[in-house]
LUMPANU-728811 format. One record per residue (C-alpha): residue in three letters; x, y, z. Coordinates in nm, 3 decimals. Each point is the difference from the previous one (the first is absolute). Layout:
REM residues N
<kemar r="ala" u="X" v="Y" w="Z"/>
...
This chain:
REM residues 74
<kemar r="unk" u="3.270" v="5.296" w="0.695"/>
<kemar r="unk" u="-0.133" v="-0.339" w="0.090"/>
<kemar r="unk" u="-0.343" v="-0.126" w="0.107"/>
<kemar r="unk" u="0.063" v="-0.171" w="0.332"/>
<kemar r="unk" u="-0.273" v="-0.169" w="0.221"/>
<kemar r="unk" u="0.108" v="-0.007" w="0.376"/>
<kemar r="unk" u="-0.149" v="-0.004" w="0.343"/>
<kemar r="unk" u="0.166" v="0.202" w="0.195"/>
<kemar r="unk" u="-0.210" v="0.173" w="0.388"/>
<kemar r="unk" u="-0.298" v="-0.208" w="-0.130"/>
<kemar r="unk" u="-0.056" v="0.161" w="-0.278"/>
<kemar r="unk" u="0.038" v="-0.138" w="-0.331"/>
<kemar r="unk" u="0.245" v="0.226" w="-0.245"/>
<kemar r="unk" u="-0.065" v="-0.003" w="-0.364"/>
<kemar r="unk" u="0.278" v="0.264" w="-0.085"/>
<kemar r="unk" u="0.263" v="0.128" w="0.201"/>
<kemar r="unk" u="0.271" v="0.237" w="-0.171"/>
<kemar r="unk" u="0.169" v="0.329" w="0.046"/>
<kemar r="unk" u="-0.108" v="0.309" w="-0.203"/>
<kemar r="unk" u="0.142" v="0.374" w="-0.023"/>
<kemar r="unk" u="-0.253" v="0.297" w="0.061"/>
<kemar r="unk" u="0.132" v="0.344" w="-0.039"/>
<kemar r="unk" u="-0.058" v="0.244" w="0.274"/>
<kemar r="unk" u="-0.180" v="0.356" w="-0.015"/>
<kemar r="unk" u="0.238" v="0.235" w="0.159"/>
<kemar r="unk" u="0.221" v="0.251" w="-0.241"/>
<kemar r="unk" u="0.280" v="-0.327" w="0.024"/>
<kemar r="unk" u="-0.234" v="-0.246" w="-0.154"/>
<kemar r="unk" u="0.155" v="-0.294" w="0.212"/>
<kemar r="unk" u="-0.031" v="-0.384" w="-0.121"/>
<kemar r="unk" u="-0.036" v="-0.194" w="0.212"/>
<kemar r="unk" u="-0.049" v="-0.377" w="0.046"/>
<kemar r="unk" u="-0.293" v="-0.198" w="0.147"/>
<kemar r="unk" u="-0.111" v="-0.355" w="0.061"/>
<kemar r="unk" u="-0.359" v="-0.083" w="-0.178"/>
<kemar r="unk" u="-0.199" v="-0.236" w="0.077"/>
<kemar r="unk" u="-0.272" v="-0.179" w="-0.127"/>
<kemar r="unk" u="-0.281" v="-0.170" w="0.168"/>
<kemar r="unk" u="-0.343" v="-0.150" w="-0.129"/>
<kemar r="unk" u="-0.174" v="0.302" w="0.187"/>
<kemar r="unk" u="0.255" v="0.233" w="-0.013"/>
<kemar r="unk" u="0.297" v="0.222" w="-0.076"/>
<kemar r="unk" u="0.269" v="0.143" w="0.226"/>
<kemar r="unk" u="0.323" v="0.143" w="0.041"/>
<kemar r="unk" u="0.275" v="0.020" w="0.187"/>
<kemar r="unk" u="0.385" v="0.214" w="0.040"/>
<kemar r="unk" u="0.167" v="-0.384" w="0.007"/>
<kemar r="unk" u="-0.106" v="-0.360" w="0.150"/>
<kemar r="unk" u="0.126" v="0.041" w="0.325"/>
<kemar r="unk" u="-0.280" v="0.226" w="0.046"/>
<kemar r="unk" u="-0.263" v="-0.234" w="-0.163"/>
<kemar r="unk" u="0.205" v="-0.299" w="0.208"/>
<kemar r="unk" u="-0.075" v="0.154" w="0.355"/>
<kemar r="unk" u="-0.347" v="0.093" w="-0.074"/>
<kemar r="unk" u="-0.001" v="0.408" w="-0.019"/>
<kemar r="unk" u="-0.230" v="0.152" w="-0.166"/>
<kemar r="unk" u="-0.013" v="0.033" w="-0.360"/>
<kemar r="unk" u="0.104" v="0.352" w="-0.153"/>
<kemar r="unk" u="-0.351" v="-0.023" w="-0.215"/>
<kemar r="unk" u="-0.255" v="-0.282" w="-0.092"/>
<kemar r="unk" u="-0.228" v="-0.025" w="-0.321"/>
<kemar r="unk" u="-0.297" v="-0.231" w="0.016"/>
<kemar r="unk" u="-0.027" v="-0.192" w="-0.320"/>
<kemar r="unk" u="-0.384" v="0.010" w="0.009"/>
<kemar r="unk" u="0.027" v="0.434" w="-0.014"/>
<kemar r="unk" u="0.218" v="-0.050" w="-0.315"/>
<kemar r="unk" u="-0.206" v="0.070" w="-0.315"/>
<kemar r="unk" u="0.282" v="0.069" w="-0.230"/>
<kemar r="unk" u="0.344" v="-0.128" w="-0.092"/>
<kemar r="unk" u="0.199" v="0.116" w="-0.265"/>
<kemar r="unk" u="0.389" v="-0.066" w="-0.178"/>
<kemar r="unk" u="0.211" v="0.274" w="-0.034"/>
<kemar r="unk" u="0.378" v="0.010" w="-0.156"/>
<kemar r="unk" u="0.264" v="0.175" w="0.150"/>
């Protein structure tokens, strides 16, 4: 992973990476999604074509709600 600071739809991106979630269903999926990183805010996407023709993000976090961040090892 690499720091990276772009400006991409007039925003400026500190981060921009894929990461793996797992799903919830009895098949436990993984599955691959764009994350970005703004100064206000984090959001994800399924790939960058979506984040490239402006759809909606899948879910946005709002640095100023985060009170916690933690490492974990897997």
């Amino acid at each position: 992973m690499q720091c990276m600071l772009l400006k991409n739809n007039n925003k400026i991106i500190l981060y921009k990476d894929f990461v793996f979630k797992q799903g919830k269903k009895a098949s436990k999926k993984i599955s691959k999604r764009l994350l970005l990183l703004t100064p206000k805010e984090i959001s994800w996407y399924h790939n960058i074509k979506e984040y490239e023709t402006n759809k909606p993000a899948l879910g946005i976090i709002k640095v100023e709600d985060i009170y916690k961040v933690s490492e974990t090892v897997m």
